[in-house]
C-alpha positions as CSV (number, residue, x, y, z in Angstrom):
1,X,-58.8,0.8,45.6
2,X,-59.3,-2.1,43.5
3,X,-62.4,-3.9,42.3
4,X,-61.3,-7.4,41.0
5,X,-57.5,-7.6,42.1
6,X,-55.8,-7.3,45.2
7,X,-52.4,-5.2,45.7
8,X,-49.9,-4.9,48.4
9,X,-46.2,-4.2,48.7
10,X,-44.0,-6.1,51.4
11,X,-40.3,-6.1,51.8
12,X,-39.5,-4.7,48.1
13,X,-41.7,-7.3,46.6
14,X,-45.2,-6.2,44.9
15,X,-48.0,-8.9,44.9
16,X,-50.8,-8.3,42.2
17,X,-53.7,-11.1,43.3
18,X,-56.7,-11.8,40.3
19,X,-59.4,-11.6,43.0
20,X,-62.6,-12.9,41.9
21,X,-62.5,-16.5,43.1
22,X,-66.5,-17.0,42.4
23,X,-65.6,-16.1,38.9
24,X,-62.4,-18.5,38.6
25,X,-60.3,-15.2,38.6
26,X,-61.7,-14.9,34.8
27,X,-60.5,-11.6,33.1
28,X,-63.1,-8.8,32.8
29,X,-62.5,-5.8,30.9
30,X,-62.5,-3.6,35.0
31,X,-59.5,-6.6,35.7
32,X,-57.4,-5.7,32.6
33,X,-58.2,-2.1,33.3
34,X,-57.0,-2.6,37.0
35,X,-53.9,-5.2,36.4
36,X,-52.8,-2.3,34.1
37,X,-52.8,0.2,36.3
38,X,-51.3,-2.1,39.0
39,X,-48.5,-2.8,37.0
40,X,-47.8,0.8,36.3
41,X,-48.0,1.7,39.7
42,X,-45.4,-1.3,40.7
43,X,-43.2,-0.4,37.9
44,X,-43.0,3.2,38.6
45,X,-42.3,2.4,42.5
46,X,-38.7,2.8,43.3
47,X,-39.2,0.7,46.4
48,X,-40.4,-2.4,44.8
49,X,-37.8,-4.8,42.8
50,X,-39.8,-7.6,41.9
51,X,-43.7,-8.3,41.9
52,X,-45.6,-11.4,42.1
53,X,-48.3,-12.2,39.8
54,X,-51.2,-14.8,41.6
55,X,-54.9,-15.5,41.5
56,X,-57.5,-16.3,44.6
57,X,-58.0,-19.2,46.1
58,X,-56.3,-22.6,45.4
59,X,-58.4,-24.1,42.7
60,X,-57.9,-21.7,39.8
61,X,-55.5,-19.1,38.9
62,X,-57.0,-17.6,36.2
63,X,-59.5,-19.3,34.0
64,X,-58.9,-16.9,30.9
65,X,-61.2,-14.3,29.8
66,X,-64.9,-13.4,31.0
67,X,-66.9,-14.4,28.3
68,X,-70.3,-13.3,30.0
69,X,-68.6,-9.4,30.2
70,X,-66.1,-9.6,26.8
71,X,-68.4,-10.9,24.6
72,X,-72.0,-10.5,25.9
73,X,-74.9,-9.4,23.9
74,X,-74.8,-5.5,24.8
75,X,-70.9,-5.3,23.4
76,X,-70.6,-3.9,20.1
77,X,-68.3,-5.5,17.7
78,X,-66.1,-2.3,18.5
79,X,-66.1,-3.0,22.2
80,X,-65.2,-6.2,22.1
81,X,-62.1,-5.5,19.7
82,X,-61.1,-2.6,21.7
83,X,-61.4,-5.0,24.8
84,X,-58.9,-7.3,23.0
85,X,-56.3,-4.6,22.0
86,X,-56.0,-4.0,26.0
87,X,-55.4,-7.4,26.7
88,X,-52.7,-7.2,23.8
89,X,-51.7,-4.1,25.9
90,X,-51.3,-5.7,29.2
91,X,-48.6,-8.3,27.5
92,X,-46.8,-5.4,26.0
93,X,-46.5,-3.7,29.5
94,X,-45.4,-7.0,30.8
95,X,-43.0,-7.3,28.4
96,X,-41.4,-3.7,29.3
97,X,-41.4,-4.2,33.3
98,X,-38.7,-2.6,35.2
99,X,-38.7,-4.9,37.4
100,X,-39.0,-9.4,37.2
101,X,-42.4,-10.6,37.4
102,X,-43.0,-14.0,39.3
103,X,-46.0,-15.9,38.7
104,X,-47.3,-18.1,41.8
105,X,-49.4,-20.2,39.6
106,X,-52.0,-21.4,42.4
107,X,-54.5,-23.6,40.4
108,X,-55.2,-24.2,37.0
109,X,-54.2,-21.5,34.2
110,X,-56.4,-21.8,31.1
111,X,-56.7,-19.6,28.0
112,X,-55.8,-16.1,29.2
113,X,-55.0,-17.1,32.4
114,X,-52.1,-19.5,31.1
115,X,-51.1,-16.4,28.7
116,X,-50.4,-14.5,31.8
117,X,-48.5,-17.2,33.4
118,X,-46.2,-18.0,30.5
119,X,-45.6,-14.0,30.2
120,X,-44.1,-13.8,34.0
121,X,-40.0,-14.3,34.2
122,X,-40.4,-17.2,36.1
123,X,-43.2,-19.5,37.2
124,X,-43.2,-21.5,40.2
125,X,-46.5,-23.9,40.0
126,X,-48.0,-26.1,42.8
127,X,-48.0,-29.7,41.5
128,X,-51.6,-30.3,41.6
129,X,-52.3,-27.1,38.9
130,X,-53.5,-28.1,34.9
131,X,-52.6,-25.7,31.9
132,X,-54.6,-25.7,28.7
133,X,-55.9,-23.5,26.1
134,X,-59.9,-25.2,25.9
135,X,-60.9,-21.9,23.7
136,X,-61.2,-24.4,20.8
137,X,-64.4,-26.4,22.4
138,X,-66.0,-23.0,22.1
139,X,-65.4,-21.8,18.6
140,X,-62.4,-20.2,19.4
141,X,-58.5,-20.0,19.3
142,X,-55.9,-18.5,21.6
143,X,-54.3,-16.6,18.9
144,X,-53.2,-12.9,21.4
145,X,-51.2,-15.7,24.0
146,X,-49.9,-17.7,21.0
147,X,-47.3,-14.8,20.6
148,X,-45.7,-15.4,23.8
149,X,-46.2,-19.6,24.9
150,X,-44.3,-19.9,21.3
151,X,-41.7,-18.1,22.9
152,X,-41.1,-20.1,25.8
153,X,-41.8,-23.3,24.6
154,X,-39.7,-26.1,23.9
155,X,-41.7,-28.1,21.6
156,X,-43.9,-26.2,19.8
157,X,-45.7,-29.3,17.9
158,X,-47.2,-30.2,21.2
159,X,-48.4,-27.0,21.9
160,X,-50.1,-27.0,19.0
161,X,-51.6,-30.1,19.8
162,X,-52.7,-28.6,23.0
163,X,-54.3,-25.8,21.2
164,X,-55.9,-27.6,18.5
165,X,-57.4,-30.4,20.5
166,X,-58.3,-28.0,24.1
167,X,-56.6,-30.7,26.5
168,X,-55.2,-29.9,29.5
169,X,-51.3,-30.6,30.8
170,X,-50.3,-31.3,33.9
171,X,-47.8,-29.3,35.6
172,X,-45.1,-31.5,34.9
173,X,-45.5,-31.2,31.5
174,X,-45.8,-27.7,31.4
175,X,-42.4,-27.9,33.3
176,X,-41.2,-30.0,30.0
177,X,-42.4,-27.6,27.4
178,X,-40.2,-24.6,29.6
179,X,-43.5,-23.1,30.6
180,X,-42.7,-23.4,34.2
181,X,-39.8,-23.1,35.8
182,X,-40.6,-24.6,39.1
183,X,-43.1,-27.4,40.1
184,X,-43.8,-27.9,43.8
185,X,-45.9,-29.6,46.3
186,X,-48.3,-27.0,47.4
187,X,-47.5,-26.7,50.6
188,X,-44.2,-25.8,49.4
189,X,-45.7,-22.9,47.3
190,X,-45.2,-19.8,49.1
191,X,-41.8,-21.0,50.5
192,X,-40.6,-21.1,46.7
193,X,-42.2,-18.1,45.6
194,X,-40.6,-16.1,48.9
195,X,-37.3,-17.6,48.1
196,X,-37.3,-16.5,44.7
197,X,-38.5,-12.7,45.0
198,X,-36.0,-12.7,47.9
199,X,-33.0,-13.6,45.7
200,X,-34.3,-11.1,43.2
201,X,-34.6,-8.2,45.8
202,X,-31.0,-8.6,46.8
203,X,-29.7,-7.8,42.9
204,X,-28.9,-4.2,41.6
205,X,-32.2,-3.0,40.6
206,X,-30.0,-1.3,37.8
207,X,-28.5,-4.2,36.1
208,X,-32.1,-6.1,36.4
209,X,-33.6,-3.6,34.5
210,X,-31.4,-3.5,31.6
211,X,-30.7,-7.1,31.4
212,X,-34.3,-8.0,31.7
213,X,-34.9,-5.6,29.0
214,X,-32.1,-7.1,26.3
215,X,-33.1,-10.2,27.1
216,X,-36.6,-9.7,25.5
217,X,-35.1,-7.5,23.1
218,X,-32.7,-10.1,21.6
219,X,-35.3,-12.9,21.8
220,X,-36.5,-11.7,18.2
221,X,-33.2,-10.1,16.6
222,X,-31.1,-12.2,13.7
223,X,-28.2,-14.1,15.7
224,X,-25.6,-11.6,14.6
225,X,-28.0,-8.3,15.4
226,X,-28.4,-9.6,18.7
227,X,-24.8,-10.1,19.8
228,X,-23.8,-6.5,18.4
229,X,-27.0,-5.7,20.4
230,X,-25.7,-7.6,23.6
231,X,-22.2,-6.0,23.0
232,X,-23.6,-2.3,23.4
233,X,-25.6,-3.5,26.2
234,X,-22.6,-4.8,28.2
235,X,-20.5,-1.3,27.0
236,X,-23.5,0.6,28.9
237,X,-23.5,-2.1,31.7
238,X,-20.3,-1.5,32.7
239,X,-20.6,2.4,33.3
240,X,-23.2,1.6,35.6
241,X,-22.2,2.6,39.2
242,X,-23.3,-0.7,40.4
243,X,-20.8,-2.6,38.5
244,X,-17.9,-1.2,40.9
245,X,-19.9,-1.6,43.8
246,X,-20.7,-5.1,43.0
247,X,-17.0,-5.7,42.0
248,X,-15.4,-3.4,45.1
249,X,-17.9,-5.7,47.7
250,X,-16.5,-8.9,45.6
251,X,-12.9,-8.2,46.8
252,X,-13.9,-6.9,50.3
253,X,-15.8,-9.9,50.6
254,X,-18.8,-8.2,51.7
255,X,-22.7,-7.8,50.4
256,X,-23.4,-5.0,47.7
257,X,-25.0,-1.8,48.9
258,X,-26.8,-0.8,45.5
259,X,-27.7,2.5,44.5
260,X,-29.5,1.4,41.4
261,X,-27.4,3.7,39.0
């Protein structure tokens, strides 16, 4: 079905794979066509509750963007912008997932690539993996990812460093700047990420949804928006039909049978 990715769906969880390992899993304008599409699909597919986001191989996860097919000598000025207002695309249909996206960040994540991994919910990196944003050793800056590692990070002077200068972190720092959540041997890798989509599978899909979504909603509101934000979103929370089947299994001591209403 698809050209440079790989999708399959097992046990409620939807695995989205960059597949072009003799390319470094580098973004082409047919990937960002086809990750688009593959997130629709997944998002739209009432038997998946959480996808996984990975690249080929074990060397790289994603080396950023294709430069060869983005920017070669036949694109038009026009092409190439349009190419960069999909890849702006592709963040804001990450951003408005139904469902929590889990990066398995397999090898290095640089430029693009650590865009993507920075946009997933949470990121579970093997211990061997390098981040970096090396656009500036070619005449260029990461300014479309910039929107969301700001986000996430916890010290924004060092990523600024990172940018300006193009040198890579290991993933123990990117664990210290809150770009990772997890950081694991990687042998351990596909233990963590299973253990992870499996807690997120067992949720109300319901309840995921909307607190995914005011969690990104709030990120940019004034403090005192956002709480009387957060106070409408619990009113609606609570007439979900979830909530009394989470609270009736509670007292009955027993696991929820969601309905995702």
């Amino acid at each position: 079905m698809y050209q440079t990715i790989m999708a399959e769906a097992k046990d409620k969880v939807g695995r989205i794979t960059l597949s072009r390992e003799e390319r470094r899993n580098a973004i082409s304008p047919t990937m960002m066509t086809e990750l688009l599409d593959a997130f629709r699909e997944y998002d739209d597919d009432s038997d998946i509750l959480a996808i996984v986001l990975t690249g080929a191989g074990s060397k790289v996860f994603c080396a950023g963007a294709d430069f060869g097919e983005s920017m070669g000598a036949t694109s038009s000025f026009l092409d190439r912008y349009e190419g960069q207002r999909k890849f702006v695309e592709l963040f804001k249909i990450i951003k408005g997932l139904k469902k929590p996206l889990v990066g398995r960040i397999n090898g290095h994540a640089l430029g693009g690539g650590l865009g993507l991994a920075s946009a997933c919910d949470i990121v579970i990196a093997a211990e061997d993996c390098r981040f970096g944003t090396p656009e500036i050793n070619v005449g260029l800056f990461p300014y479309v990812i910039m929107a969301t590692l700001i986000r996430f990070s916890s010290a924004p002077k060092r990523l600024l460093e990172m940018m300006l200068i193009g040198e890579r972190l290991d993933a123990k720092e990117a664990l210290q700047l809150g770009l990772v959540n997890y950081v694991v041997p990687r042998d351990q890798l596909d233990a963590k990420v299973d253990e992870i989509a499996g807690k997120i599978v067992k949720k109300s899909p319901a309840i995921l949804r909307l607190g995914r979504r005011a969690f990104y909603t709030m990120r940019d509101m004034e403090y005192e928006k956002a709480l009387e934000y957060l106070c409408s979103m619990l009113a609606i929370n609570t007439m979900a039909e979830d909530v009394a089947e989470g609270i009736a299994a509670f007292m009955e001591k027993r696991e929820p049978e969601w309905k995702g209403k």
